[in-house]
N, C-alpha and C positions, 0 to 999 in steps of 0.2 A: 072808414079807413082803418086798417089795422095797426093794433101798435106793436111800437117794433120790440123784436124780441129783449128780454133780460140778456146783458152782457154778461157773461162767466166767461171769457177767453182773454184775459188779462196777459195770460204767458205766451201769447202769442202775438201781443199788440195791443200796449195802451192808448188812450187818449194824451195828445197834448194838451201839457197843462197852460192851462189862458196866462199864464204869468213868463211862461216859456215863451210864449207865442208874442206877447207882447218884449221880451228883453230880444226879440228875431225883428222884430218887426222894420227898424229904421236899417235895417242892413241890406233889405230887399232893393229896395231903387233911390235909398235916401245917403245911405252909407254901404255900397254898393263896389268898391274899386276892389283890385285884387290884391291880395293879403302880400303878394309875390311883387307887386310893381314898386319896389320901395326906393327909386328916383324921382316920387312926387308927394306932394303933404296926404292927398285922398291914399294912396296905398301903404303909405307909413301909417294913417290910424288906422286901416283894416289889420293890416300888421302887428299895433299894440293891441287891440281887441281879440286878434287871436291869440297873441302869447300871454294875455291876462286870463281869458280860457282855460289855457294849459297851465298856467301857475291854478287857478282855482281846482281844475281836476287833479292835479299834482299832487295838492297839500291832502285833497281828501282820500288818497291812496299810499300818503306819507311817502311819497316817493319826489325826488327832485323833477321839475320841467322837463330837463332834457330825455325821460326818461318817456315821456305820454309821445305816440303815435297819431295820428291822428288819421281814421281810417271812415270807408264806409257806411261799418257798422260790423259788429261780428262775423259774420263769413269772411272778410278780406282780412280782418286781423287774427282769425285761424289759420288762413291759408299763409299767411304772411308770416306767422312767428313758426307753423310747423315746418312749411317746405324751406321758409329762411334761412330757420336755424340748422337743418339736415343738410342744406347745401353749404351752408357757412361752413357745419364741420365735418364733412367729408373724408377728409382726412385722416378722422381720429376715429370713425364709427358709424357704420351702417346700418343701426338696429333702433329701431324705436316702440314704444309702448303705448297702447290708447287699450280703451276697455270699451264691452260689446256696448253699453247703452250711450253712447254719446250722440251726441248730435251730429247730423249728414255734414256736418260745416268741418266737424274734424276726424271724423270716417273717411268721407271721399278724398280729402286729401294725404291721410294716409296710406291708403292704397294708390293713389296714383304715386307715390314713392316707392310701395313694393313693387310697381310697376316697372320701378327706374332704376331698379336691382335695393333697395330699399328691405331689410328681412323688417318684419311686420310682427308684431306679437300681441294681439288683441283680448286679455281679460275676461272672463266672465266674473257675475255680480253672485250674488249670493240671492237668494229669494225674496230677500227683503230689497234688491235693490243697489244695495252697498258693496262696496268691494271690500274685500280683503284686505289688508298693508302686506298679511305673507305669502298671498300673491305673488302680488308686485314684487317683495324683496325676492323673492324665488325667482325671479326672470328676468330681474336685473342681469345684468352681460358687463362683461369689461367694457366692450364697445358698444354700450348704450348710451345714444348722444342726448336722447329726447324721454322725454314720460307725458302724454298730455292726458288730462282728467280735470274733469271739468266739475267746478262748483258745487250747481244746483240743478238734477235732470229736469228738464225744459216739459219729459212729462210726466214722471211722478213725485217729481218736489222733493226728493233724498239729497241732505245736504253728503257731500263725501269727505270724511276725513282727512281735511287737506295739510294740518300740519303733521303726521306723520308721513303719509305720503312723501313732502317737502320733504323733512328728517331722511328719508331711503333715497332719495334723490339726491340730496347732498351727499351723503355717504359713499355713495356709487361715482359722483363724479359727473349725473345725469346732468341736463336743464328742464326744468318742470316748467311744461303750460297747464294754464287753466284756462276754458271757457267758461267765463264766470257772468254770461250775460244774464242768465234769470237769478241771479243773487246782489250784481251793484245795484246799489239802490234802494233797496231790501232791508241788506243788513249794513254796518259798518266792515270796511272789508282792505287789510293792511297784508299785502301780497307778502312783501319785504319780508315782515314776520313770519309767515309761515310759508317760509322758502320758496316760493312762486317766483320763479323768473320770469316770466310772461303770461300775461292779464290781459284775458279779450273781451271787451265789454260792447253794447250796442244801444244807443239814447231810448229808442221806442220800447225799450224794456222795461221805462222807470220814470214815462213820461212826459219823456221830451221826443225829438223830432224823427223821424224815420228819413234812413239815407246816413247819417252820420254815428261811428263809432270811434272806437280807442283802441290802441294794445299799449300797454304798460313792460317798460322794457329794461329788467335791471339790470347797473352797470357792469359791464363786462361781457355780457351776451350780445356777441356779434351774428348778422342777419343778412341774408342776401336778397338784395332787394326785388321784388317781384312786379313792381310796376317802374318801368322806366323812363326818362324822359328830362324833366324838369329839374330831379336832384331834390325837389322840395322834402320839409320831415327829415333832414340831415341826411338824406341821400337814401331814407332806408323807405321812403312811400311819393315817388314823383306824382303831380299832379295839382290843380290851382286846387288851392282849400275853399270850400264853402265859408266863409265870415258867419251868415245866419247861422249855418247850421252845428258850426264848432261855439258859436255863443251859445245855441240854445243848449248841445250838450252840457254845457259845464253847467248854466243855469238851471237843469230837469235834476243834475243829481245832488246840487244845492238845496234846491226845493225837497227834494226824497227825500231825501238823510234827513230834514230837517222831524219830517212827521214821521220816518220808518217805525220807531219801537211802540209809538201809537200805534202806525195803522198793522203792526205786528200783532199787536195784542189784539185788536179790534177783530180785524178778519180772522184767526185763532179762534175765536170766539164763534164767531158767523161760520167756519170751514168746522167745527166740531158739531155745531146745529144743523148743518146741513148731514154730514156724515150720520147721527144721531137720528136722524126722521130716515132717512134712505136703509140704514137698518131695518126697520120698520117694519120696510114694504115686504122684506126677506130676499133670499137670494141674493146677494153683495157680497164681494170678494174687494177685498182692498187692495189695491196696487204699490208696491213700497212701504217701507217702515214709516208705521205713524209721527216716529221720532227716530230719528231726526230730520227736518222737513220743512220747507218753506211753509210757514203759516196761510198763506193764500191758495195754495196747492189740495187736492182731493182727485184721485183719479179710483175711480172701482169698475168691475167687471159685473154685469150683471146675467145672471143665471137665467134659462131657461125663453131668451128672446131671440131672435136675427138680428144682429147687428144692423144691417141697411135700413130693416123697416124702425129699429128705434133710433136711428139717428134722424131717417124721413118723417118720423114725428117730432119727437126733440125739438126741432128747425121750427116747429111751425113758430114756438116762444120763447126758449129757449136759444142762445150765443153760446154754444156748448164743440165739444169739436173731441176727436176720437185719437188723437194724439198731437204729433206737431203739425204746424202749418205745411212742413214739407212734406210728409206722408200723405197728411190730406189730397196734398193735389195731386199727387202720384196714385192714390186710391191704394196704396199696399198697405196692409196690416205693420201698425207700430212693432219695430225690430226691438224696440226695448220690452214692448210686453212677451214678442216670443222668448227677449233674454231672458226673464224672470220665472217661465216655462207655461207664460201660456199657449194657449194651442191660438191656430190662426182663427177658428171660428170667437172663441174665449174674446181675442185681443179686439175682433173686428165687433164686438156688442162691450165694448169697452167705451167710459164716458171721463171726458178730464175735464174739470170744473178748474177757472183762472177767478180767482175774488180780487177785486180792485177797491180803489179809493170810491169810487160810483154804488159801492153792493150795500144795500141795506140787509137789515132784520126781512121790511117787508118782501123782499126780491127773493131773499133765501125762504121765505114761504109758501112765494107763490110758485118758486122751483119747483118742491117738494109736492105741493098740489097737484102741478102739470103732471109731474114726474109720476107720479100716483097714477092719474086718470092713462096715460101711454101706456103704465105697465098692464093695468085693468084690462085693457083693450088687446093689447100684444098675448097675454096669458091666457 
């Protein structure tokens, strides 16, 4: 039997952590009532278990309880603070801001507003990846209600300068979102301070459970709700909460935070060895600024192959994957690598390596080994 490939797709989907799984586990069929039924003792404790949840996520975003969402997972709390917020302020400003490499989760909602008369002003990055702040300040509008940019690119691991960004947002009178799901977790990360009004985070990014997210909603940004029904979430996200699955978020990003600046430095380490032997082989093009950059992050462009036939190797050992999960399945060449200017053929022999808590020294060897013998064969 074969064994199964080396996991390198971390930014698209961790393992739950057994400690997760265990702090989820008596809420399946043991402590099981809804969080919402609070005329009986079983739905009052699901009830305190959620809202001790929301105080633990809270304090780790420095931000007050009332202020945590409780979502999905990142797509519904993208959709939710952009289309929210633009319909909240209608009113005041038709114009909003996002930049070309972001992820389909706040692209396509952006467009479906310029859809809805919505003017749209989409950013490009700079070659490295990074935006600009004079940019942004350049296209700022009196009636700019929104600006959203997000964290950490989900594929080439460029952190973006989020507290100026914040700074031009305040100034202007904007509300800044951030998709910040491949960065909670990661780093320590205090929205408040660097003027983020809304923070969309997603569990399986850092650990914990798939199916459950947050958006982080500072006071005074009002939101039009986009799922109706129930009123639950203060009126701003109807719908019965998962109990497991809101414990185990708040327990996965407990757990993270706790090892982050270890396993920062750790996989930094392993993601510069890896980068260092793939030199090597020659032909490597780096994708994004070395720095600044998630430490578990490495995406390069490799010279002189077809994309399909090195990804149909890759696979044999290799958990490796050619952008996000979402392109993937769409089969389209990553929109972030054409942003940065590669060509489609460039983007489609393109490789994004995710380092996790599971990646040793030996894993990142025997990468570099495969990696070797595929190119051998390809060239």
């Amino acid at each position: 039997m074969a064994a199964a490939p080396i996991y390198l797709d971390h930014q698209a989907s961790t393992p739950c952590d057994p400690k997760v799984v265990a702090a989820m586990a008596p809420h399946w069929n043991e402590e099981f009532a809804n969080p919402s039924s609070r005329s009986h003792l079983p739905g009052l404790a699901a009830a305190g278990q959620v809202e001790q949840a929301r105080e633990v996520m809270a304090a780790s975003f420095g931000v007050p309880p009332e202020s945590m969402v409780f979502t999905s997972g990142a797509t519904e709390a993208n959709n939710l603070a952009i289309k929210g917020l633009c319909e909240a302020r209608m009113a005041r400003g038709r114009h909003l801001i996002t930049v070309a490499t972001e992820h389909r989760a706040v692209l396509d909602p952006c467009r479906y507003l310029e859809k809805m008369g919505f003017c749209l002003t989409v950013l490009p990055v700079e070659a490295d990846g990074l935006l600009d702040p004079a940019r942004l300040e350049a296209a700022l509008q009196p009636d700019t209600v929104l600006v959203s940019v997000m964290a950490a690119n989900n594929e080439i691991g460029v952190l973006q300068p989020l507290a100026a960004i914040g700074a031009l947002c305040r100034s202007h009178g904007a509300a800044f979102h951030c998709d910040a799901a491949q960065l909670v977790g990661h780093q320590q990360l205090k929205p408040l301070q660097l003027g983020i009004d809304l923070l969309s985070c997603s569990g399986h990014k850092f650990y914990g459970p798939k199916g459950c997210g947050a958006l982080v909603v500072a006071d005074g940004i009002e939101l039009a709700a986009q799922l109706h029904g129930g009123g639950q979430e203060g009126g701003r996200r109807s719908g019965s909460l998962s109990t497991p699955l809101v414990v185990g978020l708040a327990a996965a990003l407990q757990f993270a935070l706790f090892d982050a600046s270890e396993r920062e430095q750790r996989l930094g380490l392993l993601r510069d060895q890896l980068w260092r032997g793939l030199q090597q082989l020659g032909g490597m093009q780096l994708n994004g600024a070395l720095q600044p950059r998630l430490a578990h992050n490495l995406n390069i462009t490799v010279a002189g192959v077809n994309g399909t036939r090195l990804h149909s190797n890759l696979k044999k050992r290799l958990a490796v994957s050619g952008g996000s999960a979402c392109s993937s399945a769409t089969g389209e060449p990553s929109h972030v690598l054409l942003a940065l200017g590669r060509s489609r053929l460039e983007a489609a022999a393109s490789v994004r390596f995710g380092l996790g808590r599971s990646t040793t020294e030996t894993q990142i060897s025997a990468t570099l080994e495969w990696f070797s013998q595929v190119l051998a064969n390809l060239r």
